[in-house]
C-alpha positions as CSV (number, residue, x, y, z in Angstrom):
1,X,-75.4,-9.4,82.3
2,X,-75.3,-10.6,78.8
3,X,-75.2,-6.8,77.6
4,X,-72.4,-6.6,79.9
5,X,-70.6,-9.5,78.1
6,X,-71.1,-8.1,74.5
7,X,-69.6,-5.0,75.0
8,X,-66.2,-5.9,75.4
9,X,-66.3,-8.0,72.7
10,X,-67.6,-5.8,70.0
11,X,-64.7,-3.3,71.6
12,X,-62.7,-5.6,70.6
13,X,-64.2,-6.0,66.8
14,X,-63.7,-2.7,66.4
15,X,-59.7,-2.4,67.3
16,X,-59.0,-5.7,65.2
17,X,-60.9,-4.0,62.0
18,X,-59.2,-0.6,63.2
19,X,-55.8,-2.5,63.0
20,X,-56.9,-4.2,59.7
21,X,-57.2,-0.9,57.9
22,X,-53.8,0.4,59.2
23,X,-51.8,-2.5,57.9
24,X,-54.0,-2.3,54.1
25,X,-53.0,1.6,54.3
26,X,-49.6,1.0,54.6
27,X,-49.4,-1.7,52.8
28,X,-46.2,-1.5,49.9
29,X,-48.1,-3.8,47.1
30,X,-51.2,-2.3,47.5
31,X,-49.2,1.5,47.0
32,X,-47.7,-0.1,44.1
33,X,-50.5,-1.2,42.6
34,X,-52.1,2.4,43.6
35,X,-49.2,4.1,41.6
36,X,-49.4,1.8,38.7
37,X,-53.4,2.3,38.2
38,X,-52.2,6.2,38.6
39,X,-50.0,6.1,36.1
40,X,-50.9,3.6,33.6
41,X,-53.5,6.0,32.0
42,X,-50.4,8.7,31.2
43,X,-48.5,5.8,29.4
44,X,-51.4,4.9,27.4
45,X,-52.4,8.2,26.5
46,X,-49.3,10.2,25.4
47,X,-49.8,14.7,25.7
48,X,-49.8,16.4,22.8
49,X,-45.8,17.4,23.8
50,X,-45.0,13.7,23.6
51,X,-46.7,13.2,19.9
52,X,-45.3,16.8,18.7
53,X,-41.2,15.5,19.8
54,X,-41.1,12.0,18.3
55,X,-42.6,13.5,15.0
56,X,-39.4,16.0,14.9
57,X,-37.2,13.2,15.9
58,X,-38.8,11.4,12.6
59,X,-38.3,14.7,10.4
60,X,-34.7,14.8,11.9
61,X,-34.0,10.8,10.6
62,X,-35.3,11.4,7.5
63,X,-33.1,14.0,6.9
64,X,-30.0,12.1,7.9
65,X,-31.5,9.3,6.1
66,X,-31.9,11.7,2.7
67,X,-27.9,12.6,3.6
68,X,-26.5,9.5,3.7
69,X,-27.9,8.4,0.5
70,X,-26.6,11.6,-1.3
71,X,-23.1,10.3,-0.1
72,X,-23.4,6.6,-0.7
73,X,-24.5,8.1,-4.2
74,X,-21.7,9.9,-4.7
75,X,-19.0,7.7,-3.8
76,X,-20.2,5.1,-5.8
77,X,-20.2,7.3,-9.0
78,X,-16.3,8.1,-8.0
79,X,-15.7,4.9,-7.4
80,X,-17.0,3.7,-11.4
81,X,-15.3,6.6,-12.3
82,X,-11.8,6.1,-11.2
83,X,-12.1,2.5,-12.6
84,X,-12.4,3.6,-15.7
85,X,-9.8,6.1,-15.6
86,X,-7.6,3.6,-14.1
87,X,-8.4,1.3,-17.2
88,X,-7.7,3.8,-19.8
89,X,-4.4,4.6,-17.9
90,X,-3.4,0.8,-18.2
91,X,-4.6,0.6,-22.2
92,X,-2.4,4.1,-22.4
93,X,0.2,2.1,-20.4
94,X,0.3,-1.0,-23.0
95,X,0.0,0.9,-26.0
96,X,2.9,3.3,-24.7
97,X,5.3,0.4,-23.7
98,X,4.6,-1.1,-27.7
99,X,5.4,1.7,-29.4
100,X,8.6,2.0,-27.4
101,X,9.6,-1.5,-27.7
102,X,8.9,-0.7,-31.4
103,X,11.0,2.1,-31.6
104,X,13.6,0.5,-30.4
105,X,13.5,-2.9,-32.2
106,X,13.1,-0.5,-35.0
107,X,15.9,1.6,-34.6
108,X,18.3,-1.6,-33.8
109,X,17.4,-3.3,-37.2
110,X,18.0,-0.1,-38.8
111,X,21.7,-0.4,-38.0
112,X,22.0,-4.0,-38.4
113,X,20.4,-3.9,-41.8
114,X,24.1,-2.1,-42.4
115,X,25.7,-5.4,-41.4
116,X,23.7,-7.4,-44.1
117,X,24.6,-4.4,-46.2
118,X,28.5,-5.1,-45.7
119,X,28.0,-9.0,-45.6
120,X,26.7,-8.8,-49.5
121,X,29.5,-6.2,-50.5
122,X,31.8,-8.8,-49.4
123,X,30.6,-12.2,-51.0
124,X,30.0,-10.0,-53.7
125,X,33.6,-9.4,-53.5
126,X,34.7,-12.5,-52.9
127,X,33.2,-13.8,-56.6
128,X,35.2,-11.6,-58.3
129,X,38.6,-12.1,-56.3
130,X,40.3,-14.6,-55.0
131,X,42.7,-12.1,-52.8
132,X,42.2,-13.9,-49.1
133,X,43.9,-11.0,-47.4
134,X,41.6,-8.6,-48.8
135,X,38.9,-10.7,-48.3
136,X,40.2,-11.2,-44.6
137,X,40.4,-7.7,-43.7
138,X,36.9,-6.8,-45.0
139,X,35.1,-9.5,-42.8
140,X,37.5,-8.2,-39.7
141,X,36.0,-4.7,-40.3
142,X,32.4,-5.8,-40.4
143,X,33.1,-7.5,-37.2
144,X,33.9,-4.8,-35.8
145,X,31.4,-2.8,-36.7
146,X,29.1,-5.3,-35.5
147,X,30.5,-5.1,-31.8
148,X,30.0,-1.3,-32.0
149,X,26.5,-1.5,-33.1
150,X,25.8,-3.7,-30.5
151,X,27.2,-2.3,-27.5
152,X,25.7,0.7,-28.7
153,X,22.5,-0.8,-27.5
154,X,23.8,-2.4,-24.6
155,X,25.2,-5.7,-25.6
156,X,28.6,-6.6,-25.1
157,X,30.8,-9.9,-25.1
158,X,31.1,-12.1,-22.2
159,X,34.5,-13.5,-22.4
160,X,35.7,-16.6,-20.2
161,X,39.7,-17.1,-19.6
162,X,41.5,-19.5,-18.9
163,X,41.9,-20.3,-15.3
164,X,39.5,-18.4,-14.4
165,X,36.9,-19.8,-11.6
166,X,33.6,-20.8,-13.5
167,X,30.5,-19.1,-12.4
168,X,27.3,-21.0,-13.1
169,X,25.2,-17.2,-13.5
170,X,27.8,-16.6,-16.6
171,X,29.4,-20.0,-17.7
172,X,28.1,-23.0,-19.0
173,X,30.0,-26.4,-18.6
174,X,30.0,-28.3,-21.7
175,X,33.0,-30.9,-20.8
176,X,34.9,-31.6,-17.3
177,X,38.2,-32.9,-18.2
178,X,41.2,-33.6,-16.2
179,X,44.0,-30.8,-16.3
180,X,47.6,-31.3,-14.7
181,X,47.7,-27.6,-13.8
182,X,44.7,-25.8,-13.2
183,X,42.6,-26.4,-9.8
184,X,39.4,-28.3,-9.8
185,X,36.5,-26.0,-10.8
186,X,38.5,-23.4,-12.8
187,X,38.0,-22.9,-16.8
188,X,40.1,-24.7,-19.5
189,X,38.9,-23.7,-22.4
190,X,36.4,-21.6,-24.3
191,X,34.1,-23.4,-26.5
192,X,31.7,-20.5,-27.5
193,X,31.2,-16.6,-26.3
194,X,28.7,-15.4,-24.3
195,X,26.7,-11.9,-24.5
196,X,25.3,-9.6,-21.9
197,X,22.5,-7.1,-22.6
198,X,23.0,-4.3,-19.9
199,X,22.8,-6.7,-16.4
200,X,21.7,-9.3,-17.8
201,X,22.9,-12.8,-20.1
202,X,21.4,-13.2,-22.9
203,X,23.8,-16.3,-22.9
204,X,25.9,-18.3,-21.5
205,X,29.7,-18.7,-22.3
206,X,30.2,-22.3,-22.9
207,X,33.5,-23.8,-21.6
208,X,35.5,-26.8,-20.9
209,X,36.1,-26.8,-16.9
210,X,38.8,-28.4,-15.2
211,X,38.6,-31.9,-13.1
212,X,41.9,-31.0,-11.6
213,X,45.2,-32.6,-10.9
214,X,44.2,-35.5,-9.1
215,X,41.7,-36.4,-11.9
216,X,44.7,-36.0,-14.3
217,X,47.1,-38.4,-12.1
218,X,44.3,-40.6,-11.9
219,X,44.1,-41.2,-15.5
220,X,47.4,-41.2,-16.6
221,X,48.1,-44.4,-13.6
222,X,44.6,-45.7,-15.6
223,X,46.6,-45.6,-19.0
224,X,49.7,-47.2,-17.7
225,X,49.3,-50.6,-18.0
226,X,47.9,-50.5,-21.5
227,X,50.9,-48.2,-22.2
228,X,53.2,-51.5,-20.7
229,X,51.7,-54.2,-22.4
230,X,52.3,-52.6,-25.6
């Protein structure tokens, strides 16, 4: 009987391990871990293709490498070049724009040095006459000589009337008086001319300007009591 007993049991043994070696077989950490031992030894151990491609990608680097330097080379030496040029062009650009502005302060004195000419002819002159008219018409005609020199070089008068409007970018107010007739703001009187080289003022015609009437009124009522008492 007690075989009879044991022989069920080991049946049974023998299923459960049966069962046991189906589950490890099938099993998706153990197949992992399977794959990974499988393939761990190709990862550590490169082929001979593997060795031979990353040492052409090296040759390839090196060449861009050797390329890129070439360029960077280059550009810097254009780059020190064209500073230099461009420093040369602005001492060219100086020393042109001096010998202009000699030229031209050359060639104005030359004229004017015929005004200083004329203005010794005449004192001279004067010492040995006493003829006013004479005297009078020579000094008009180096005036006007004078003009014509200048505005051959751009300079001309700047003249301010009477009644006109005063402009502060031409006129300069020495006085503001009171004036009967002429409007507040408007010009009374020239006290010195002005000149213009080309567009701009070389300076300023000074003028008397004009308080207007009610200024004028305004003094005059001021005045009349004084004017009573005497």
């Amino acid at each position: 009987m007690n075989e009879h007993k044991s022989f069920p049991k080991r049946m049974q043994d023998i299923v459960n391990t049966y069962i046991k070696q189906e589950q490890s077989a099938h099993s998706p950490s153990e197949n992992t871990a399977d794959q990974q031992q499988e393939t761990a030894p190709s990862e550590q151990h490169p082929t001979a293709g593997d060795s031979a491609a990353l040492e052409q990608r090296i040759v390839e680097l090196e060449e861009q490498l050797a390329t890129v330097t070439a360029e960077r080379d280059e550009l810097r030496e254009k780059y020190v070049r064209t500073l230099a040029e461009m420093d040369n062009l602005r001492k060219r650009t100086e020393r042109e724009k001096d010998q202009l502005v000699l030229f031209a302060t050359e060639r104005l004195f030359s004229r004017l040095v015929e005004i200083l000419d004329d203005l010794q002819a005449a004192v001279e002159a004067g010492k040995q006459s006493r003829d006013y008219d004479a005297m009078l018409n020579g000094l008009e005609m180096i005036t006007t000589k004078a003009h014509r020199i200048y505005e051959e070089h751009g300079v001309r008068p700047l003249e301010a009337r009477e009644g006109e409007p005063f402009n502060v970018e031409l006129h300069e107010a020495l006085v503001h008086v009171p004036h009967p007739e002429l409007p507040e703001g408007t010009i009374v009187q020239q006290v010195q001319r002005g000149y213009v080289f080309r567009d701009r003022v070389l300076r300023h015609a000074r003028v008397v300007t004009s308080a207007g009437a009610h200024a004028a009124d305004g003094a005059s009522s001021e005045q009349s009591p004084s004017s009573q008492s005497d």
